[in-house]
C-alpha positions in Angstrom: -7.0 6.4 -9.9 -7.8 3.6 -7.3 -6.7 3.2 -4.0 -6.8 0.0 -1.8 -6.3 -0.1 2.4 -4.0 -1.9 3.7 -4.8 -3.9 7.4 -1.7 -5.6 9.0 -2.4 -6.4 12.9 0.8 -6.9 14.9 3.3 -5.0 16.6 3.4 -1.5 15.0 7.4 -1.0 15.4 7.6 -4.1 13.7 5.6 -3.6 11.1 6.8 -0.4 9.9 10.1 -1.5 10.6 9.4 -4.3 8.1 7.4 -2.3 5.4 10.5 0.2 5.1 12.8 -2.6 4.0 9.9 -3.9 1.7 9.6 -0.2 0.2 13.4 -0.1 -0.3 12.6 -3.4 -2.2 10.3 -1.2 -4.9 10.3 1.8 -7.4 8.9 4.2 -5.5 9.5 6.6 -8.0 6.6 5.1 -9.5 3.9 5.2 -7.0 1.2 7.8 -7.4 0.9 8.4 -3.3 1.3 5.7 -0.5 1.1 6.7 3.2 1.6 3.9 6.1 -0.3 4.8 9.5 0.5 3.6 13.0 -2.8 2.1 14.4 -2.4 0.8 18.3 -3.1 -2.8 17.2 -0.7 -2.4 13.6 -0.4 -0.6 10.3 -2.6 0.7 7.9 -1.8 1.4 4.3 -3.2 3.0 2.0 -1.9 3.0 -1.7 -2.5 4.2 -5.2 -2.9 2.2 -8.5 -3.6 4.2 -11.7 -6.9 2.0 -12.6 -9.0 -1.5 -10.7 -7.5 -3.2 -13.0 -3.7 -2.6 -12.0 -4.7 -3.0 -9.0 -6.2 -6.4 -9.0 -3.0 -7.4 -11.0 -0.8 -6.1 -8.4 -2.5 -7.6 -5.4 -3.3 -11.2 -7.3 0.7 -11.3 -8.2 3.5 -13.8 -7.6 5.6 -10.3 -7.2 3.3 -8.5 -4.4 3.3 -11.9 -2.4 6.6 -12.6 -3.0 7.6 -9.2 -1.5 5.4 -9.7 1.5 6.9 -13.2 2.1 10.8 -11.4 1.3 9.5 -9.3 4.3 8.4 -11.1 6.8 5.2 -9.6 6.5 1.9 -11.5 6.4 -0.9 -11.3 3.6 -3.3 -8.0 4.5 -6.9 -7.3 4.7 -7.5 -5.7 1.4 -10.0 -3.4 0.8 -10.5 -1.0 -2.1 -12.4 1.8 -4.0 -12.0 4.1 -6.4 -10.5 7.5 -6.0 -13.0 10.4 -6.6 -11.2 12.9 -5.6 -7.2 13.7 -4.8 -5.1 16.6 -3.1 -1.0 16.0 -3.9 1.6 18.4 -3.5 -1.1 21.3 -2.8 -2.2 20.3 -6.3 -5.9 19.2 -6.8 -5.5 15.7 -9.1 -8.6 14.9 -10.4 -8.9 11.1 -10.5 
């Protein structure tokens, strides 16, 4: 597993306001675990990918920057690492 953060600075409200139509935009069914977290200067994401790879083909996309554009939402600082260890559901998922 590999998980990437998420930095968008703005106006929280607006933010998340604007990542819940982008998530109502995707199957969610098929994401391993992504949480959204209010910071005082915007929103922080952090999201799963099943390998680096995936994950560099999801964030270099025409579909990921697509979405953003769909959403008003501007490009984010991307950071990410892989996952060495996971809890989910109470369930220990070893990456």
């Amino acid at each position: 597993m590999h998980a990437s953060l998420w930095t968008f600075r703005g106006d929280p409200d607006e933010l998340i306001e604007r990542f819940d139509a982008m998530l109502a935009d995707v199957p969610i069914a098929q994401m391993p675990a992504t949480l959204a977290l209010r910071t005082p200067d915007g929103l922080l994401v952090v999201d799963t990918c099943p390998t680096r790879e995936a994950y560099e083909r999801f964030r270099d996309g025409e579909w990921f920057a697509g979405l953003l554009a769909r959403h008003g939402l501007p490009r984010p600082l991307m950071q990410d690492y892989p996952v060495e260890r996971a809890v989910l559901a109470g369930e220990l998922a070893l990456a």
